[in-house]
C-alpha positions in Angstrom: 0.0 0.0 0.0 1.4 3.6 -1.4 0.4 5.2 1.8 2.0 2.5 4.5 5.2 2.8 1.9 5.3 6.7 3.1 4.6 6.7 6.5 7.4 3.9 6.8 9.9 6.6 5.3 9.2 8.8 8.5 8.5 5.6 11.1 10.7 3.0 9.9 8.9 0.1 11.5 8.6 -2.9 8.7 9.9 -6.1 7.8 9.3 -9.7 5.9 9.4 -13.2 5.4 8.7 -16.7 3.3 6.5 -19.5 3.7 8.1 -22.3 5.9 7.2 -26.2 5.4 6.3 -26.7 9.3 5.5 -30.7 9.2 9.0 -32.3 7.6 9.8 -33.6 11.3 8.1 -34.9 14.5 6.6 -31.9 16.6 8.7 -31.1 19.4 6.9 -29.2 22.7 7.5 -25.7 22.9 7.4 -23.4 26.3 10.3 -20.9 25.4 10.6 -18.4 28.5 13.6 -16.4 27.5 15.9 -15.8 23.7 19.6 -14.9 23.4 20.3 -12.9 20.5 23.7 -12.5 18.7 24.3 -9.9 16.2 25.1 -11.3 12.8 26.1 -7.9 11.6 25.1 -4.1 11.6 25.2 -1.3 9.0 23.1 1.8 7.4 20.5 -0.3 5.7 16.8 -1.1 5.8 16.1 -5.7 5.7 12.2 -6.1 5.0 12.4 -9.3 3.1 14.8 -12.7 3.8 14.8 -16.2 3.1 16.6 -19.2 4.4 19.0 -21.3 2.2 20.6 -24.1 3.7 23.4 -22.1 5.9 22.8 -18.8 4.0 20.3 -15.9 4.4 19.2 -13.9 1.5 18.3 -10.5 2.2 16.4 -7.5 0.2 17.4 -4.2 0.9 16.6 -0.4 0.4 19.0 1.5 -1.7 18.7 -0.7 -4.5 20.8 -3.4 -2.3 20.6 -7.3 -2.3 23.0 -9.6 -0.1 23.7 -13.1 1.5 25.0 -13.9 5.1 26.9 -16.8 5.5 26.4 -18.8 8.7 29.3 -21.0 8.2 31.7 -18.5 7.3 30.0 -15.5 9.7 30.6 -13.5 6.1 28.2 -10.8 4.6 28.2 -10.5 0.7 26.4 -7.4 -1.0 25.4 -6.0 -4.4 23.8 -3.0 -5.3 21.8 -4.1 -9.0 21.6 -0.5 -11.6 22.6 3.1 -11.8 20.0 4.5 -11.8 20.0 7.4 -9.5 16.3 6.6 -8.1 16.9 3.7 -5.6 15.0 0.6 -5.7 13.4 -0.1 -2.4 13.2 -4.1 -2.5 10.6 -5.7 -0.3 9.8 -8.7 -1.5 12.3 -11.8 -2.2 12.0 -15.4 -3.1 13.8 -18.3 -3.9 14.1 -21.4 -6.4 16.2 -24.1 -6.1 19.2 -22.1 -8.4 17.8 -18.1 -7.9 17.1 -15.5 -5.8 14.3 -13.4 -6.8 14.0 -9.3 -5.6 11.0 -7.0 -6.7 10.9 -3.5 -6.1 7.7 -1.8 -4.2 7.0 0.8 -6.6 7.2 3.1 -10.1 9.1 1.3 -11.9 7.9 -1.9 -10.8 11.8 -3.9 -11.5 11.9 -7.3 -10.4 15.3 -9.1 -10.7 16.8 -12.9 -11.1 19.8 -13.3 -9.4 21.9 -16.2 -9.9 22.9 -18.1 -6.3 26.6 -19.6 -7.2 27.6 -16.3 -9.1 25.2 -13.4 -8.0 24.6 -12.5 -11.9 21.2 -10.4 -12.4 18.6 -10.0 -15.1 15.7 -8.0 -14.7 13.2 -10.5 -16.0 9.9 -8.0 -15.3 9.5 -3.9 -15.5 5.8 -2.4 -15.1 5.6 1.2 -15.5 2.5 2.9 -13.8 1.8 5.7 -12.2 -0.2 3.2 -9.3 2.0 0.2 -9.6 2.9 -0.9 -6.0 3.4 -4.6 -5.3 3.7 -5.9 -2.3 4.6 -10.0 -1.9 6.6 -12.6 -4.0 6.5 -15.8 -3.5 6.9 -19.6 -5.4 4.9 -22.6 -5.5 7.7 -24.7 -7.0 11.1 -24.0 -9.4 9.0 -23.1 -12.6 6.0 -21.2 -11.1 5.2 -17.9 -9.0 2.9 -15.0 -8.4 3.7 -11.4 -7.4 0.7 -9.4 -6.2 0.4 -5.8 -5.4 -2.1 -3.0 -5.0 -5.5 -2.2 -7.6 -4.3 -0.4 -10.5 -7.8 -1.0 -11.2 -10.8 -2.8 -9.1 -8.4 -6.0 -8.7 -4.8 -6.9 -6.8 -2.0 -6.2 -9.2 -1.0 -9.9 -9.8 1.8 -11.1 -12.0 3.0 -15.0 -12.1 5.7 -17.3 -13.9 5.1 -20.7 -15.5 8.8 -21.0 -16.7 11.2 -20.5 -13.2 10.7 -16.8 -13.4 12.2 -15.6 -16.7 9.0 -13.8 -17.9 6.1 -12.8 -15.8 2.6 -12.0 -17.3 -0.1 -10.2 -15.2 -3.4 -11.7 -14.8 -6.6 -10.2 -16.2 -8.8 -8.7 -13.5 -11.8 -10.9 -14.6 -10.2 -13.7 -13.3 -9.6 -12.1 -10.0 -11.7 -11.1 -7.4 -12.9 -7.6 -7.2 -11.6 -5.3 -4.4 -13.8 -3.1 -2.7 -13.0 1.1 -2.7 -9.4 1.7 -0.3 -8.9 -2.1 -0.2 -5.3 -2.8 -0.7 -2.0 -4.7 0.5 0.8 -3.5 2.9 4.5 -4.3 2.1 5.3 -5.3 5.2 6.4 -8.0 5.7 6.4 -10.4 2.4 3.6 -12.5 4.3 0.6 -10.8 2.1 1.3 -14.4 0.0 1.6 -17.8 1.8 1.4 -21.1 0.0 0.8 -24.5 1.2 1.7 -26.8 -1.9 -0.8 -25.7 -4.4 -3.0 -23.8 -1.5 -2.3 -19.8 -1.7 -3.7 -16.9 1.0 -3.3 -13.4 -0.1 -4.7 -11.3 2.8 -5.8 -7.5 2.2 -5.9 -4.2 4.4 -7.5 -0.6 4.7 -11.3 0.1 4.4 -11.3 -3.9 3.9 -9.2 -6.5 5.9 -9.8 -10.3 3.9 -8.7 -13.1 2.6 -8.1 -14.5 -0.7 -7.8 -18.7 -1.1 -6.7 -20.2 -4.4 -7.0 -24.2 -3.9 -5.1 -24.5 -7.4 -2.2 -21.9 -7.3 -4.3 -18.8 -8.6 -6.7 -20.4 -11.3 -9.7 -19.6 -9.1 -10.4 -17.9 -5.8 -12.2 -17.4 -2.6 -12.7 -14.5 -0.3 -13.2 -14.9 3.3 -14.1 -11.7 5.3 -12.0 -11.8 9.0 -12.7 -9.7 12.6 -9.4 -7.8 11.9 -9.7 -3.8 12.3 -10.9 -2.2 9.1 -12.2 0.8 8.0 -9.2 3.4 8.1 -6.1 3.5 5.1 -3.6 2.3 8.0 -5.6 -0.9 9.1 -6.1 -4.2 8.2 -4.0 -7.2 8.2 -0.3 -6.7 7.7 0.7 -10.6 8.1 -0.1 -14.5 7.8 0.9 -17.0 7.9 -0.3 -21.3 8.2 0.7 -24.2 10.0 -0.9 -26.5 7.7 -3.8 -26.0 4.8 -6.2 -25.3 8.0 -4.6 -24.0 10.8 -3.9 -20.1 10.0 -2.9 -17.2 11.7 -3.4 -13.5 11.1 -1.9 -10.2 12.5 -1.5 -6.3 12.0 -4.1 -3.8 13.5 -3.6 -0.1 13.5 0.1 1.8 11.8 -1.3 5.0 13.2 -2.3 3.3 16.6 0.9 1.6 17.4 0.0 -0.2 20.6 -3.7 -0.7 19.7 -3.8 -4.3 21.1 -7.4 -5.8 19.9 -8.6 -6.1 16.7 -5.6 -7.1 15.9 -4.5 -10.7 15.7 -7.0 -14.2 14.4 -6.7 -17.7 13.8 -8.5 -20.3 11.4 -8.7 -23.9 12.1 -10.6 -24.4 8.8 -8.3 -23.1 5.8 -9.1 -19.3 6.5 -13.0 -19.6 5.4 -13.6 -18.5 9.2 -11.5 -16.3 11.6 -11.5 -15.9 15.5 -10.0 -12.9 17.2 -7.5 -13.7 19.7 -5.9 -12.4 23.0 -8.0 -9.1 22.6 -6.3 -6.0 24.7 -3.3 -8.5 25.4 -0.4 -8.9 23.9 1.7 -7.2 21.3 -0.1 -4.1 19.1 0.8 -3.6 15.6 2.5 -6.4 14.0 4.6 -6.9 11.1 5.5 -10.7 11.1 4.0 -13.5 12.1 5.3 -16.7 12.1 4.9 -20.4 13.7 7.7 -22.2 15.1 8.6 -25.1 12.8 7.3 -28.8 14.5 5.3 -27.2 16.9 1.8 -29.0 16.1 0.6 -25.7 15.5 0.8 -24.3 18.8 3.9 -21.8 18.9 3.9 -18.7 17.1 6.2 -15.3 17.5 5.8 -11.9 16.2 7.6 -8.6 15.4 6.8 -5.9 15.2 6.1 -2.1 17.3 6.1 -4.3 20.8 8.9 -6.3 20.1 9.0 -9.9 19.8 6.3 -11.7 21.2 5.5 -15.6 21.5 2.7 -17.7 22.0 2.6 -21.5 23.3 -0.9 -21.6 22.8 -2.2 -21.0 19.4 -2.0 -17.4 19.8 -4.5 -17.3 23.0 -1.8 -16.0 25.3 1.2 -14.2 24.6 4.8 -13.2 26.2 7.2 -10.4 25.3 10.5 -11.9 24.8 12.4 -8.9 23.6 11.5 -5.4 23.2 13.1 -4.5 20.2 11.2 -2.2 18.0 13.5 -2.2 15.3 13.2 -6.0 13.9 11.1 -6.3 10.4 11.8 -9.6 10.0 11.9 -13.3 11.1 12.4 -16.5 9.3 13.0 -20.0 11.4 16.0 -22.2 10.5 14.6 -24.6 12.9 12.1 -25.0 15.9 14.6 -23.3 18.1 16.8 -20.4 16.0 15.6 -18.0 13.9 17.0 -15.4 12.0 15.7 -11.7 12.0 16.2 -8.4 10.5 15.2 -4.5 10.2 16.7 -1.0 10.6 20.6 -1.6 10.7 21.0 -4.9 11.6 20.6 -8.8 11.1 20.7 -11.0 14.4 20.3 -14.7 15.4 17.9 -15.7 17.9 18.1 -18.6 20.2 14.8 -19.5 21.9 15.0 -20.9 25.4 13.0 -23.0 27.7 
């Protein structure tokens, strides 16, 4: 959303992540009570985006920056991709087996390949509009993805790839559901996409906070309405992310309300078709990130956002403040007990503990 992408300029308070496969291993129980954090490294720059690669961490950038963070090595490699003197602010950032893949927020709409074992780049999409905004990249598998982003018209601005991401082509808005008037997406966070095999959520803000399911990776769609605040430019959901292809959760609330804590965070046990609000007037306010601990059975969930980093133990009934760091956008699991985060001037490690 244009107006979220402003604000942030003056706030600073953003972030992102990727869809995680939470069921490869045998759920573990979760009660963490405390985290130890280590900085991976620190510099003038603004993370919103990562993804996990084996022992390396992938990372979009403002200032027309990409990078990788090597765990093994404790080494930070970065590029800066054109000349152009108008910086790219990339928000968005996926992966295939051999690529990286970076997409700029807004006018021009640039979104690059970049090569993992030699860092070359191709800009394999440009849109050019006055409107264009986009929000959220992700992949189903090596040849397919989608992009989506804010109306140009009456519809999300979605793009997708049959062939690994070397040309994109945007969908029609007759085969997309229609928006309501000041019904967007935030770029906040990457997690405006998640995808569960061929399942995908897209989840909307503003005057309308709701969410879009495609059982056949974007042929056809739902639209479920949730409890989340609406109403306002600055409201709406900001995050999902599933567990499984039922269990769901959903955050955000207020950018103008910081600390509004109600309204604000939901979970569906059915696939996102129905929504409950959860810990109302507890818990953390506005929310960037939301993601489950991997092998948790669905249970364990953490946040970041303006309150910090929460955690939950209990589907998101309950929460704890575990740090109170303001200035993470990010936060991607390596596995049920480390995670990796990122925001203004920084990337750490976290270390969750019983």
């Amino acid at each position: 959303m244009k107006n979220f992408f402003l604000i942030s300029l003056v706030f600073g308070c953003l972030c992102s992540c990727k869809t995680t496969n939470y069921n490869n291993k045998k759920s573990i129980k979760t009660n963490y009570q405390s985290v130890q954090i280590d900085t991976l490294f620190q510099d003038k720059v603004s993370i919103r985006a990562i993804v996990i690669d084996g022992k390396k961490v992938w990372y979009a950038a403002d200032n027309s920056r990409f990078g990788l963070f090597d765990l093994e090595q404790n080494k930070k490699t970065e590029s800066t991709i054109g000349t152009d003197k108008s910086k790219a602010e990339f928000r968005s950032i996926a992966q295939t087996t051999k690529n990286i893949f970076i997409l700029n927020v807004s006018n021009p709409a640039l979104l690059y390949k970049i090569s993992k074992d030699g860092l070359e780049t191709k800009l394999v999409y440009q849109e050019n509009h006055e409107k264009v905004f986009y929000d959220s990249l992700q992949f189903w598998n090596d040849a397919e993805g989608i992009a989506i982003g804010d109306p140009i018209t009456n519809c999300l601005n979605i793009i997708m790839t049959h062939d690994g991401g070397n040309s994109w082509n945007k969908i029609p808005c007759d085969k997309l559901p229609k928006l309501n008037e000041g019904e967007a997406a935030f770029a906040a966070s990457n997690t405006n996409i998640v995808i569960k095999g061929n399942k995908t959520w897209i989840v909307s803000g503003g005057k309308k906070a709701r969410v879009f399911y495609s059982p056949d990776k974007g042929n056809s769609w739902e639209v479920f309405d949730t409890p989340i605040i609406q109403g306002k430019t600055m409201t709406g959901i900001f995050t999902a992310d599933f567990y499984d292809a039922k269990n769901g959760f959903i955050a955000g609330g207020n950018y103008e309300l910081l600390n509004q804590n109600f309204g604000n965070k939901a979970s569906t046990k059915d696939g996102g078709k129905n929504w409950e609000l959860r810990a109302e007037n507890q818990g953390f306010g506005y929310a960037s990130c939301v993601q489950y601990v991997p092998n948790s059975n669905g249970k364990a969930l953490v946040t970041v956002g303006a309150s910090g980093l929460y955690y939950s133990s209990d589907k998101g009934n309950s929460w704890k403040q575990l740090s109170k760091d303001s200035s993470l956008f990010t936060i991607r699991f390596i596995n049920n007990h480390t995670a990796i985060a990122a925001g203004k001037n920084k990337m750490i490690r976290i270390n969750f503990k019983n």
